[in-house]
Structures are given as structure tokens and as C-alpha cells.
C-alpha positions as CSV (number, residue, x, y, z in Angstrom):
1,X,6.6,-17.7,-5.3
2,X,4.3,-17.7,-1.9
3,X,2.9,-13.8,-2.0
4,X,1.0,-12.6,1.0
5,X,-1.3,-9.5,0.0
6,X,-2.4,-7.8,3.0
7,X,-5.7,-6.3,3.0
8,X,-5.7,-9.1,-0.3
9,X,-9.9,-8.1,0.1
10,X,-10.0,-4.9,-0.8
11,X,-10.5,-3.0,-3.8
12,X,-6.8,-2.9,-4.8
13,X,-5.9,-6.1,-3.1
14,X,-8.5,-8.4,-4.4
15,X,-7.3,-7.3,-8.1
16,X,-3.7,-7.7,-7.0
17,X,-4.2,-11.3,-5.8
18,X,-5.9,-12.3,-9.3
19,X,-2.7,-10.2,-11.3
20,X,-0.3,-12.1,-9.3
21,X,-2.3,-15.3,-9.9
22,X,-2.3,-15.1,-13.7
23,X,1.8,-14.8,-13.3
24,X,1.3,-18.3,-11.4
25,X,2.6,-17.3,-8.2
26,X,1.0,-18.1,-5.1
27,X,-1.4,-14.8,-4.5
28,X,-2.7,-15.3,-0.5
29,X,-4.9,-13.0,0.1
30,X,-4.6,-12.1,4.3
31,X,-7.2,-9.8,6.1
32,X,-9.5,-10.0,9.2
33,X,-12.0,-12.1,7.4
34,X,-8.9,-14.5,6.4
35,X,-7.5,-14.8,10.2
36,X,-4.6,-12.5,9.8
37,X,-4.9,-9.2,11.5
38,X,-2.2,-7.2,11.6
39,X,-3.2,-5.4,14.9
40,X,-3.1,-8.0,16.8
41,X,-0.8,-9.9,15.1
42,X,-3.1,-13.3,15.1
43,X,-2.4,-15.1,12.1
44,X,0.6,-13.4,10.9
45,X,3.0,-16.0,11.6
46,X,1.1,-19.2,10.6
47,X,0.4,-17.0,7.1
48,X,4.1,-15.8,6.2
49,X,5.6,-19.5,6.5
50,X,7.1,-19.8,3.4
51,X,6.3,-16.4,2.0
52,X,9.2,-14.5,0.1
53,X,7.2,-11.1,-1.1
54,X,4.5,-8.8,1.5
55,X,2.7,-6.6,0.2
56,X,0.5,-4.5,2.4
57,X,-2.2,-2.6,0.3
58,X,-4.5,-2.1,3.9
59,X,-6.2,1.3,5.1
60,X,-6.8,2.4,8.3
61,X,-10.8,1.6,9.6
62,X,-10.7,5.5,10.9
63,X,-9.1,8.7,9.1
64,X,-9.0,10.5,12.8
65,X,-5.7,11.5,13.3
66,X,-5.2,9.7,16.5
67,X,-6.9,6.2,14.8
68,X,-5.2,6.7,11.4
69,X,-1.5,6.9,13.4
70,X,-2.3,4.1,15.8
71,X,-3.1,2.0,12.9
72,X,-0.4,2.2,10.5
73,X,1.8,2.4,13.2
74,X,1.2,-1.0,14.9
75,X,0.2,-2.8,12.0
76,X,3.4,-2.4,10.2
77,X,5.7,-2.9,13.5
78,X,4.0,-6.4,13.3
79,X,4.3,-7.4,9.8
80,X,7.5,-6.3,10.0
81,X,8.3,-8.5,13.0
82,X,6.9,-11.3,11.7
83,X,8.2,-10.6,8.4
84,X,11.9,-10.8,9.9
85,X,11.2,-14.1,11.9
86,X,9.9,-15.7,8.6
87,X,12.8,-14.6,6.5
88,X,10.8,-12.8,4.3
89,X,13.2,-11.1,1.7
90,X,10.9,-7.8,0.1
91,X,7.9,-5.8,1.6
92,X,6.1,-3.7,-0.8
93,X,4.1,-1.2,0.7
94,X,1.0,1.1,-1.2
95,X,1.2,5.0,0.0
96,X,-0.1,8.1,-1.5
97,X,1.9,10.6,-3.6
98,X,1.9,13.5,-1.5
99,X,2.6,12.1,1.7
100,X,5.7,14.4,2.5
101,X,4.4,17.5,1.3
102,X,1.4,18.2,3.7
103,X,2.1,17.7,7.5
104,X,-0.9,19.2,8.6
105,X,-2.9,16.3,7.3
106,X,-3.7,13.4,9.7
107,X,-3.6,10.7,6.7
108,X,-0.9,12.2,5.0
109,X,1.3,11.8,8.5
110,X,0.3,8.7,9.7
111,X,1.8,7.2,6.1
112,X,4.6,8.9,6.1
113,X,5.0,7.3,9.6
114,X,4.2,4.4,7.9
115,X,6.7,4.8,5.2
116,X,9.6,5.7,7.8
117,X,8.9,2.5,9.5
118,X,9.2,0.4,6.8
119,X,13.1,2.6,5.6
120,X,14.7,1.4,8.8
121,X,13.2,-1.8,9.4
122,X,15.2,-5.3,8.6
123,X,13.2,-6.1,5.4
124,X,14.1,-4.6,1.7
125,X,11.4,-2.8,0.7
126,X,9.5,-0.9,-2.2
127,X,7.4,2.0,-1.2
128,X,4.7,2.7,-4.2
129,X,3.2,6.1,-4.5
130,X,0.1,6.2,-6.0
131,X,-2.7,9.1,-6.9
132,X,-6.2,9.1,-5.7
133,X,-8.5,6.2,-7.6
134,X,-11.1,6.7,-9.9
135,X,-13.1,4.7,-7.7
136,X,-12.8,6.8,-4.7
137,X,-14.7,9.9,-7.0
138,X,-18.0,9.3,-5.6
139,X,-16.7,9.2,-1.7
140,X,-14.8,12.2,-2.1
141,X,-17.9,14.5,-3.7
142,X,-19.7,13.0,-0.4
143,X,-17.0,14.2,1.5
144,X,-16.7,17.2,-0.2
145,X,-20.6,18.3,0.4
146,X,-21.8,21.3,1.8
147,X,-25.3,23.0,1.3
148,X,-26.4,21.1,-1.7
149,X,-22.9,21.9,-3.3
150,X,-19.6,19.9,-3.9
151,X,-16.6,22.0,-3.1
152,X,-13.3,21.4,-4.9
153,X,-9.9,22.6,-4.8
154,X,-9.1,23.6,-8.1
155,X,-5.4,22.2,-7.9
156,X,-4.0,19.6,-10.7
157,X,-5.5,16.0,-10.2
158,X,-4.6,13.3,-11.7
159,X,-6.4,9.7,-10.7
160,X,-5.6,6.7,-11.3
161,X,-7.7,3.6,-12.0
162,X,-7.4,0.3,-9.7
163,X,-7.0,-1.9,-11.9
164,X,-3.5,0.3,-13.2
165,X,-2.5,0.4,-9.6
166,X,-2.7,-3.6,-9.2
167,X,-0.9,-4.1,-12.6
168,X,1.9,-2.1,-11.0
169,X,2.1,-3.5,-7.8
170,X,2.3,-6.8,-9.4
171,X,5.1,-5.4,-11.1
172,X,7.0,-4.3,-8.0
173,X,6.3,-7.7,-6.0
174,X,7.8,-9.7,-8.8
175,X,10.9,-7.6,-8.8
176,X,13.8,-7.0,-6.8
177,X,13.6,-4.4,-4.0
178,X,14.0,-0.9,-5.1
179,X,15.0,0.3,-1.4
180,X,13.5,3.1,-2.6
181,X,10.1,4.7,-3.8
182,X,8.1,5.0,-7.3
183,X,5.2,7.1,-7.8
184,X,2.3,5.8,-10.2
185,X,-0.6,8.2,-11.9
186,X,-3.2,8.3,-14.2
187,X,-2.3,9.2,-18.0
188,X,-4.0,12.4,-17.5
189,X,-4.0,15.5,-15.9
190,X,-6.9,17.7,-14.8
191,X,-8.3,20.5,-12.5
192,X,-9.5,18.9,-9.8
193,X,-12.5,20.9,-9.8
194,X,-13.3,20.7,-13.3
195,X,-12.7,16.6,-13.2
196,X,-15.4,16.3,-10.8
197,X,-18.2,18.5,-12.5
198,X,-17.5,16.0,-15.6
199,X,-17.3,13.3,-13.1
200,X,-20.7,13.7,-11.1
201,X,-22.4,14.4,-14.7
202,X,-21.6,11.0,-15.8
203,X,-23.1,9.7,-13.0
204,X,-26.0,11.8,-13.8
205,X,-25.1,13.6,-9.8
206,X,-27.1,17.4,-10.1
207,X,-24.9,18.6,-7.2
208,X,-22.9,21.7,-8.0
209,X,-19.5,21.8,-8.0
210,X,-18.3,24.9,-6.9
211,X,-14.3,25.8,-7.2
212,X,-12.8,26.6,-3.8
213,X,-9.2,26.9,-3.0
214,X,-10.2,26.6,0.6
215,X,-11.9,23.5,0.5
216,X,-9.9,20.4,2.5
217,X,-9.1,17.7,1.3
218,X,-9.0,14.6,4.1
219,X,-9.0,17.1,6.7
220,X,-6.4,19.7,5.6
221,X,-5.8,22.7,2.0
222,X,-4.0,21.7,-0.4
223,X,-1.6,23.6,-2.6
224,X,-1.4,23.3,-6.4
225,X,0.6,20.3,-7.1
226,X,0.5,18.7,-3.6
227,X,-1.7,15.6,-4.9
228,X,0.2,14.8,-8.3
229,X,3.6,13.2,-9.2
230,X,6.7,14.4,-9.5
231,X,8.5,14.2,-13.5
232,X,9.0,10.6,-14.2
233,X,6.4,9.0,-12.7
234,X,4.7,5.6,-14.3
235,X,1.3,6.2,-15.9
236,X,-1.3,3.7,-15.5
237,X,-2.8,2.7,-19.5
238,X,-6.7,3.5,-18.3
239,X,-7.9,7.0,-19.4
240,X,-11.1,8.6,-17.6
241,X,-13.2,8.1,-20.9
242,X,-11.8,4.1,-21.0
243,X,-12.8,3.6,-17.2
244,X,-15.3,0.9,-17.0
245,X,-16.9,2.6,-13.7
246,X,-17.1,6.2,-15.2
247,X,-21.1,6.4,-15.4
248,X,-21.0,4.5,-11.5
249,X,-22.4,1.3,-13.5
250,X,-18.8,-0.5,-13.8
251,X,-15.2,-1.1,-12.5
């Protein structure tokens, strides 16, 4: 089976494409520095010929709100279009648990845009869900910053590692459309504060962490169990302490 992976570079989709691979399906990996950009729409018909699964795992260049929108906007009006004219039967999209719960955040909105998009389009469709990545811990603590100290929400957290998240999407692509959404997490629960104080140890970071219920996350508060699953969710098998990348020399 032909299975296009857009944004088949990145950190989730360059693990996807090898998953998919080792099933023996055709894993194409499309992204700018492919020809494919979903944008513009160059490529996108010349790479779904004979496809039968999408699966778009790309992120917006730009988390402004008016960037982020424009972004997941147009490029999934035109995979969808060209998914149509190539007769593609199932488009799996990756979003973020959370999504419907904060609609004062830019990124939050601009996928749940995304997701609405892809429930009335032409093409069945699985919508995956997943918590933040255990990769993203260092970029966040940037983020997060301010005077020397790293300020947290202390809400429940509960990452998830990349690799778990491509060993699910594979899962999804292979499958028949759920017309619906899942929502995948990490096998543990934390405080999101406390996670990153053991977090930025490990990498031997000396920046505080300092608990603060007002502290953003991507631009907006968050409330206790905005950025964690639902009961019934799928847990990835990759524990913090099993994490290849948790001393920031792995992953």
C-alpha cells in the first residue's frame, strides 16, 4: 500500500515512514525538501498518484495566531483537494489532546480548524490526539524562561515519546477509517511542574523551576486537566526513565 507521510522529515514523520516501512508498505515521505508543499500545492498531485492512505504529521513554520491559522488552513484545503482528485480512500491527521478545551490559544484553534476541515471534507478520516513529546521538554523550558527561572503550570502532564506516537500512527494508517478521533499518552502521569525539575536535572539544566499556575503555555493558562487524555485513551509503552533522550544525549 502507497502511503504518503506529509511532513514524512520530521521528528514524528521520519520515524513514521521507517514503521510503515518495516510493515512493507510503500512509506513516501513528502515535505518542501521532497517537492511537495502543501501551501502551494506544487507536488501534491504528481505525489498522491496511486496513494490509498495520507497522513499529515506537518506543523505550522510560525505559532502566531494569524500564521498558525493560515497554515493549517490552506494546507489541508489542498491535500484534501488533491486527495479527492486522486481517489485517496483515508486521511489520518496528528492533533493535540486538548485542542477543544482552550479557545484562547492560537495553536489550540488553528487545529481545531484543522480538525473541522478534515470532519466535513470528502475523504474518511482518523484524527489522532496526541500529548506533548518528550522531545519537545527542552523547547518548552526555553519557552518557559523568565529571569534565570523556568516557570511551570503545575497542572497534570503526561508526555509521550515519538517513537510511541509513530507506532500508533502506523497503526491508524494501516486500518480502516475511524471517522472519528483517538487520543494517545504517555504511560505516566505527572505534575507538570514537578516533571520538568526532574527533567532539566537529567540534563544537568541549573535553571529553577518555579510552580506558577499563571504561567502560559503556547501563548495562553491552562486549567488542570486541559493538556491530558480523557479515560480510555492508548498509552504509548516508553516510560520517562526508559526514554533514550532523557539525559538530552539520545532519542
Amino acid at each position: 500500500m502507497k502511503i504518503v507521510i506529509i511532513g514524512g522529515s520530521g521528528l514524528i514523520g521520519s520515524k513514521l515512514v521507517d514503521r510503515l516501512a518495516e510493515r512493507g508498505h510503500e512509506a513516501v515521505p513528502a515535505s518542501p525538501s521532497t517537492g511537495v508543499d502543501t501551501l502551494t500545492g506544487r507536488g501534491l498531485p504528481e505525489v498522491m498518484d496511486g496513494t490509498s492512505v495520507v497522513v499529515d504529521v506537518s506543523n505550522a513554520p510560525s505559532f502566531e495566531a494569524t500564521a498558525v491559522m493560515e497554515f493549517f488552513r490552506t494546507s489541508t484545503r489542498n491535500l484534501l483537494k488533491a486527495e479527492e482528485a486522486a481517489g485517496v480512500g483515508h486521511h489520518v491527521a496528528l492533533s493535540v489532546v486538548g485542542t477543544g478545551r482552550r479557545p484562547d490559544n492560537d495553536y489550540f484553534r488553528a487545529k481545531k480548524a484543522q480538525e473541522q476541515l478534515i470532519e466535513d471534507g470528502p475523504i474518511p478520516y482518523s484524527i489522532v490526539h496526541a500529548t506533548q513529546f518528550f522531545e519537545f521538554t527542552g523547547s518548552i523550558a526555553d519557552l518557559a524562561a523568565q529571569d534565570g527561572t523556568v516557570r511551570i503550570p503545575p497542572v497534570q502532564y503526561q508526555p509521550i515519546a515519538a517513537a510511541d506516537v509513530a507506532q500508533r500512527l502506523a497503526e491508524v494508517a494501516v486500518g480502516p477509517p475511524l471517522n472519528g478521533r483517538i487520543e494517545i499518552a504517555g504511560p505516566e502521569r505527572f505534575r507538570m511542574d514537578e516533571f520538568f525539575r526532574r527533567a532539566l536535572a537529567d540534563r544537568n539544566d541549573r535553571r529553577e523551576v518555579v510552580a506558577d499556575p499563571h504561567a502560559p503555555y503556547f501563548g495562553s493558562e491552562v486549567g488542570e486537566r486541559d493538556l491530558v487524555p480523557v479515560e480510555g485513551a492508548l498509552t504509548g509503552d516508553i516510560g520517562y526513565d526508559d526514554w533514550p533522550g532523557r539525559t538530552g544525549t539520545g532519542g
